[in-house]
VMD Tcl script that builds the backbone (N, CA, C; Angstrom):
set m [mol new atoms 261]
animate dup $m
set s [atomselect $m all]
$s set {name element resname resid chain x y z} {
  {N N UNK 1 A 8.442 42.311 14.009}
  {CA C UNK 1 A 9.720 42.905 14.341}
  {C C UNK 1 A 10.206 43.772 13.161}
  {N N UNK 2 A 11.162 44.534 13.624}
  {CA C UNK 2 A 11.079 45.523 12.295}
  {C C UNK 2 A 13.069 46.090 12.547}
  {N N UNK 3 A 13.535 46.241 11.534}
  {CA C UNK 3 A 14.699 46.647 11.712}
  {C C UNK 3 A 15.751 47.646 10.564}
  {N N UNK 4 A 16.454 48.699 10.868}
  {CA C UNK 4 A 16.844 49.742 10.932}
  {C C UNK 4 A 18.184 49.550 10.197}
  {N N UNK 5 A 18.415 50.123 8.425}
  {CA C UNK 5 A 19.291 50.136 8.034}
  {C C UNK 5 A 20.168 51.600 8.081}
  {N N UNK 6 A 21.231 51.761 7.712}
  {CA C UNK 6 A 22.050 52.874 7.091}
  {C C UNK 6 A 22.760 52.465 5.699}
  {N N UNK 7 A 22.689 53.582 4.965}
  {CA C UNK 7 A 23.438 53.430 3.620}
  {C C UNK 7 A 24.642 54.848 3.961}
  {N N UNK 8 A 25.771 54.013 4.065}
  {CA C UNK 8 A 26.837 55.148 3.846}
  {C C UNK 8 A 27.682 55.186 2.664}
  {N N UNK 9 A 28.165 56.733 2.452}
  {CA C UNK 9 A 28.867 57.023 1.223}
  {C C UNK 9 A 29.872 56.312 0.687}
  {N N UNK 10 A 30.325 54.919 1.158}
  {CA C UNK 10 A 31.313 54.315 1.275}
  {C C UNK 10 A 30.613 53.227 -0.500}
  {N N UNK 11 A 29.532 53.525 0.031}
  {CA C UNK 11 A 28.459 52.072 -0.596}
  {C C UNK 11 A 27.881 51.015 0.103}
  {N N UNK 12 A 28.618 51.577 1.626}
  {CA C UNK 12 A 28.637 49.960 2.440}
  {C C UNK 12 A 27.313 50.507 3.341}
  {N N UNK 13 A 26.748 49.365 3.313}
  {CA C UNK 13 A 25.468 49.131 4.537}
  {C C UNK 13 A 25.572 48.823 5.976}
  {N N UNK 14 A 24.943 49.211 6.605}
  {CA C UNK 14 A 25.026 48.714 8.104}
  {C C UNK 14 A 23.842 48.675 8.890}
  {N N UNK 15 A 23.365 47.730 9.977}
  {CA C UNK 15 A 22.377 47.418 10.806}
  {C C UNK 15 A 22.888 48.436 11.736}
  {N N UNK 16 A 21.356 49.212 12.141}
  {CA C UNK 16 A 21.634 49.844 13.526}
  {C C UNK 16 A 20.760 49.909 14.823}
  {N N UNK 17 A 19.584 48.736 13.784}
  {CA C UNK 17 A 18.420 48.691 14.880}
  {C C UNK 17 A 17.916 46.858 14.383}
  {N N UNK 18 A 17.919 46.099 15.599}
  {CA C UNK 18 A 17.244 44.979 15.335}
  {C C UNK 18 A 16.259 44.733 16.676}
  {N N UNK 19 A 15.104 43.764 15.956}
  {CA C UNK 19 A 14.399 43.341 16.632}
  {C C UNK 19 A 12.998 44.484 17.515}
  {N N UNK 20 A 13.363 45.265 16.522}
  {CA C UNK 20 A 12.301 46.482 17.363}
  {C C UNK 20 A 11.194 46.057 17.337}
  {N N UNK 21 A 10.004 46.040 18.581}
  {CA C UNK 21 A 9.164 46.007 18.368}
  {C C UNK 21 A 8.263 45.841 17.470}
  {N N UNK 22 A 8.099 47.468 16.767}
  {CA C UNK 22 A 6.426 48.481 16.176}
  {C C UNK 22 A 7.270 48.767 14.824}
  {N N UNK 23 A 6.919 49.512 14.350}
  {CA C UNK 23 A 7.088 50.778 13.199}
  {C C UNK 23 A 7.701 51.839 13.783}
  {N N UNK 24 A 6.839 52.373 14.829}
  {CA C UNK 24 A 6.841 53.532 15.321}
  {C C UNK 24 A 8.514 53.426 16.064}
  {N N UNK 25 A 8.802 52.415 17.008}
  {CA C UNK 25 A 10.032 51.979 17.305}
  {C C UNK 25 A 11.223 52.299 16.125}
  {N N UNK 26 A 11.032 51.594 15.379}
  {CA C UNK 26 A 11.433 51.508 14.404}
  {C C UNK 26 A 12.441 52.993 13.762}
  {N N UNK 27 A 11.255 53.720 13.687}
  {CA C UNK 27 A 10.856 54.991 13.365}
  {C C UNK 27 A 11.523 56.173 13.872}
  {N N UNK 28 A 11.762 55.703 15.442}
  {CA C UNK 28 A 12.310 56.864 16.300}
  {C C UNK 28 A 13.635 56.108 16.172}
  {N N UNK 29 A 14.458 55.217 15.926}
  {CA C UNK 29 A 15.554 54.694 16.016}
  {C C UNK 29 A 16.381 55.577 14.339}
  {N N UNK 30 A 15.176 55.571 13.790}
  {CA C UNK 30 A 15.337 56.254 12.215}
  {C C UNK 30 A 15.680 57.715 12.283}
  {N N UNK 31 A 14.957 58.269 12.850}
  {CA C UNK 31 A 15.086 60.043 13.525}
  {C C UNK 31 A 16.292 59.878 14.363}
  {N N UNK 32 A 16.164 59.482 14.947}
  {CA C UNK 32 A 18.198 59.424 15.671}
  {C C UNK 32 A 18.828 59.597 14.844}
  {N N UNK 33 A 19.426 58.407 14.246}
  {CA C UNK 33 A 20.617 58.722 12.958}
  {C C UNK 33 A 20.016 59.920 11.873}
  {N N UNK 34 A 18.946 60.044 11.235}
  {CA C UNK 34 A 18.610 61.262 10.619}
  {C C UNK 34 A 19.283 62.783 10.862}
  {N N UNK 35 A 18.856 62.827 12.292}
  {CA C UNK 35 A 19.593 63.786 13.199}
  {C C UNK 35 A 21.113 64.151 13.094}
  {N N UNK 36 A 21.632 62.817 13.076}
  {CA C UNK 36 A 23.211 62.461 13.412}
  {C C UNK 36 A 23.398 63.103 11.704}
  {N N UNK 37 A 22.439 62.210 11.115}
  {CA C UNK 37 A 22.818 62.844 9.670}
  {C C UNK 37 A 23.208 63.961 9.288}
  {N N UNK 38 A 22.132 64.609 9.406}
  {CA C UNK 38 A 21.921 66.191 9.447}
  {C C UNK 38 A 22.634 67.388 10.135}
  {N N UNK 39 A 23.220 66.653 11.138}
  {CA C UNK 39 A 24.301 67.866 12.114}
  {C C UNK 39 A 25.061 67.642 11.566}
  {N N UNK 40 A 25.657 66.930 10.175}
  {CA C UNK 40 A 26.501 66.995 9.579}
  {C C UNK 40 A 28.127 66.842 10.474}
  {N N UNK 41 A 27.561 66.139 11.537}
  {CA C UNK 41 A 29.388 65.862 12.662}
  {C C UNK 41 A 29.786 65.155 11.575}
  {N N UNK 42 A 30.995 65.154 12.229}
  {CA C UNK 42 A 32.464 64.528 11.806}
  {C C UNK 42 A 32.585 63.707 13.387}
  {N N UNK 43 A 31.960 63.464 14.210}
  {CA C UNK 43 A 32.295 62.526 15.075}
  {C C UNK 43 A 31.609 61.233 14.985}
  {N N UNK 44 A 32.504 59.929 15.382}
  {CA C UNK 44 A 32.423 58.579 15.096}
  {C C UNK 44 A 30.776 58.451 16.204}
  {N N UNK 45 A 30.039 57.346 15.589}
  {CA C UNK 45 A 28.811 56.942 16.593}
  {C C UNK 45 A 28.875 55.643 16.523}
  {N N UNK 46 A 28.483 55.162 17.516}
  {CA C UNK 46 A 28.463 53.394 17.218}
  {C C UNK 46 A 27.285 53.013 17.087}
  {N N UNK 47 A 27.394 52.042 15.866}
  {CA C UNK 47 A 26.009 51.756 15.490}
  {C C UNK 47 A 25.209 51.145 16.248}
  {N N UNK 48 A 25.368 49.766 16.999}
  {CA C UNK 48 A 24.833 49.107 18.063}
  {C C UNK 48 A 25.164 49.153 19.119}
  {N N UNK 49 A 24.824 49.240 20.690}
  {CA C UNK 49 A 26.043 48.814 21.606}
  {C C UNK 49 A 27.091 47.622 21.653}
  {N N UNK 50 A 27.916 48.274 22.472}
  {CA C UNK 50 A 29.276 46.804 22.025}
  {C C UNK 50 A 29.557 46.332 21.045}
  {N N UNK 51 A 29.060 46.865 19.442}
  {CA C UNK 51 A 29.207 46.396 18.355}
  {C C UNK 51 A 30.822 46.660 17.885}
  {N N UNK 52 A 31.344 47.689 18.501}
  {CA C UNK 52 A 32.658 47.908 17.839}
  {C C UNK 52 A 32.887 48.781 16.435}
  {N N UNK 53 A 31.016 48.632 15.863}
  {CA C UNK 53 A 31.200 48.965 14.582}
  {C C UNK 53 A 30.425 51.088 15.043}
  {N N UNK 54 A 31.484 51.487 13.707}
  {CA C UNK 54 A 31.219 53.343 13.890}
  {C C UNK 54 A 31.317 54.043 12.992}
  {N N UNK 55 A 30.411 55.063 12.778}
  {CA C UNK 55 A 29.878 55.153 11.752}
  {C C UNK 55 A 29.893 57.232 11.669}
  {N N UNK 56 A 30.470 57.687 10.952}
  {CA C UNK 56 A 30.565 59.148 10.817}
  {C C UNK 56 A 28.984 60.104 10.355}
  {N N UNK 57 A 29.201 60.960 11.284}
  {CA C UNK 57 A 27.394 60.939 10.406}
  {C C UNK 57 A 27.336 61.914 9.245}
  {N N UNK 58 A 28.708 62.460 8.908}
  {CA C UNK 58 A 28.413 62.700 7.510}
  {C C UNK 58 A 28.817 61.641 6.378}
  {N N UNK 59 A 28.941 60.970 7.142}
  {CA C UNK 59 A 28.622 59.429 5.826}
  {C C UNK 59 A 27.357 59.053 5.857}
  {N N UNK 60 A 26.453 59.382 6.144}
  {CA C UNK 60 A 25.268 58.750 6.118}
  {C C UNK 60 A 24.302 59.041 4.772}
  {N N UNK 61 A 23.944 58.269 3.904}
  {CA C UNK 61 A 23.588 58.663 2.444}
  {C C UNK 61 A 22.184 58.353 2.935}
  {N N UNK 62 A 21.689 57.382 3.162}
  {CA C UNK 62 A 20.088 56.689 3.491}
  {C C UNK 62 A 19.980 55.950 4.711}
  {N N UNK 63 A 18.916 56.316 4.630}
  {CA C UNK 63 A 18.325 55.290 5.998}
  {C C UNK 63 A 16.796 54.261 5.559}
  {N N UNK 64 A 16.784 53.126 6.285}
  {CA C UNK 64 A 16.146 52.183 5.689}
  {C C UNK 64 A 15.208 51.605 6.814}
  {N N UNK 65 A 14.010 51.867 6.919}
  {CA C UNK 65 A 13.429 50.887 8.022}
  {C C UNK 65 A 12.504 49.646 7.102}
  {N N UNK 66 A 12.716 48.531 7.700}
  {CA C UNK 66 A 11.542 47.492 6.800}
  {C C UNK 66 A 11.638 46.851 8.155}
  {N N UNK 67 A 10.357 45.591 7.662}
  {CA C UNK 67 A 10.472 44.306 8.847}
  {C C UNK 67 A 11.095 43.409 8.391}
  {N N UNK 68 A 11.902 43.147 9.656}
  {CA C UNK 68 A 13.074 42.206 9.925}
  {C C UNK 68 A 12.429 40.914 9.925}
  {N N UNK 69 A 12.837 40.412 8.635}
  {CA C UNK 69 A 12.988 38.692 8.011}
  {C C UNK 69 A 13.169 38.126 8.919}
  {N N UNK 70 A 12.697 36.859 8.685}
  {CA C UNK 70 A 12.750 35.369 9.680}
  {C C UNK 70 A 13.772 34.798 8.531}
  {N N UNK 71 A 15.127 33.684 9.396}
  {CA C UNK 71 A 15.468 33.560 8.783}
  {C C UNK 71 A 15.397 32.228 8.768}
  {N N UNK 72 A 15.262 31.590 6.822}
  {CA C UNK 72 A 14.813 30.258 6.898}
  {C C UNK 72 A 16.099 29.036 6.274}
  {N N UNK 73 A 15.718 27.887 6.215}
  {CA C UNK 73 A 16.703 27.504 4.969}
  {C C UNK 73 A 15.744 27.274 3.565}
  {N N UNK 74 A 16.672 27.263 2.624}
  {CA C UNK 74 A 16.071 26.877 1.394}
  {C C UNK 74 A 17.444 26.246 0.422}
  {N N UNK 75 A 16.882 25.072 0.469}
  {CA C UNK 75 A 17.879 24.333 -0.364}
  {C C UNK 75 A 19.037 24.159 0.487}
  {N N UNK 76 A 18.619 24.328 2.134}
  {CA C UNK 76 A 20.386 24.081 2.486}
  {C C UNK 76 A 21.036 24.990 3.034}
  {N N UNK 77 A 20.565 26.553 2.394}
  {CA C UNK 77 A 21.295 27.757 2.764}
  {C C UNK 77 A 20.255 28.768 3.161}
  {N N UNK 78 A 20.764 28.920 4.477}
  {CA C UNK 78 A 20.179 30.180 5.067}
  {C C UNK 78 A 20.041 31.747 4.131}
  {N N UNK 79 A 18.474 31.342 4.128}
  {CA C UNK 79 A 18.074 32.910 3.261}
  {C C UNK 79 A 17.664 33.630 4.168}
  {N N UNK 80 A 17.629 35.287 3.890}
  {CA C UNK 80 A 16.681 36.255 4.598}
  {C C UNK 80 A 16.769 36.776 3.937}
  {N N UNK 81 A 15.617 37.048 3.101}
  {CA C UNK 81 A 14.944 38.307 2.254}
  {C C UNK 81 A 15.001 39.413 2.892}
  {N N UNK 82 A 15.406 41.081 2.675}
  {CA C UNK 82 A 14.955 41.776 2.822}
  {C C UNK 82 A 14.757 43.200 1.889}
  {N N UNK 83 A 12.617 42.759 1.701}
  {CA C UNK 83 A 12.220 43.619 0.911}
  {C C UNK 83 A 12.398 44.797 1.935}
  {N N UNK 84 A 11.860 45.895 1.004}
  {CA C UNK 84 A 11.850 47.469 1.819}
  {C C UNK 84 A 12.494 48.572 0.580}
  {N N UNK 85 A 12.229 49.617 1.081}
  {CA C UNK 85 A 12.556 50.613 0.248}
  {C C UNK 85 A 13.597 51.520 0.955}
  {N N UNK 86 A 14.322 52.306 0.812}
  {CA C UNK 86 A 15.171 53.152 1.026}
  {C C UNK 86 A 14.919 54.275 1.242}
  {N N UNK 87 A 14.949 55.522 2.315}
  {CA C UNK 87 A 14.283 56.525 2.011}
  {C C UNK 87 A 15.620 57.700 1.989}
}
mol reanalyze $m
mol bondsrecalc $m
mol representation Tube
mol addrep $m
């Protein structure tokens, strides 16, 4: 499974893709917001459906695809690692 960050100018992070499939999934969920990026709007998008949460796409600083952590306990407290790089 693989899942889909945003880095906006705020500093603040946000999920906009979970549970995808592939890479390639992944990937085209990545080229969407890229897009959104790049037209440089000033109109609100919502990141997930029904999420409530919205996101300007000239706030968009990075976008992030890695695979989406299993999440475990350790010591008690729910961890989820997530390695990945930023592009």
């Amino acid at each position: 499974m693989q899942e889909v960050w945003l880095e906006l100018s705020s500093g603040s992070r946000v999920l906009v893709g979970v549970d995808l499939p592939d890479v390639a999934s992944a990937m085209e969920v990545a080229r969407r917001w890229k897009a959104i990026a790049e037209s440089g709007g000033g109109e609100l998008v919502e990141t997930l459906p029904n999420s409530g949460c919205v996101v300007r796409g000239s706030a968009i600083v990075a976008i992030k695809v890695q695979p989406q952590p299993k999440a475990r306990l350790l010591d008690g407290v729910l961890n989820t690692e997530r390695p990945g790089r930023w592009l």
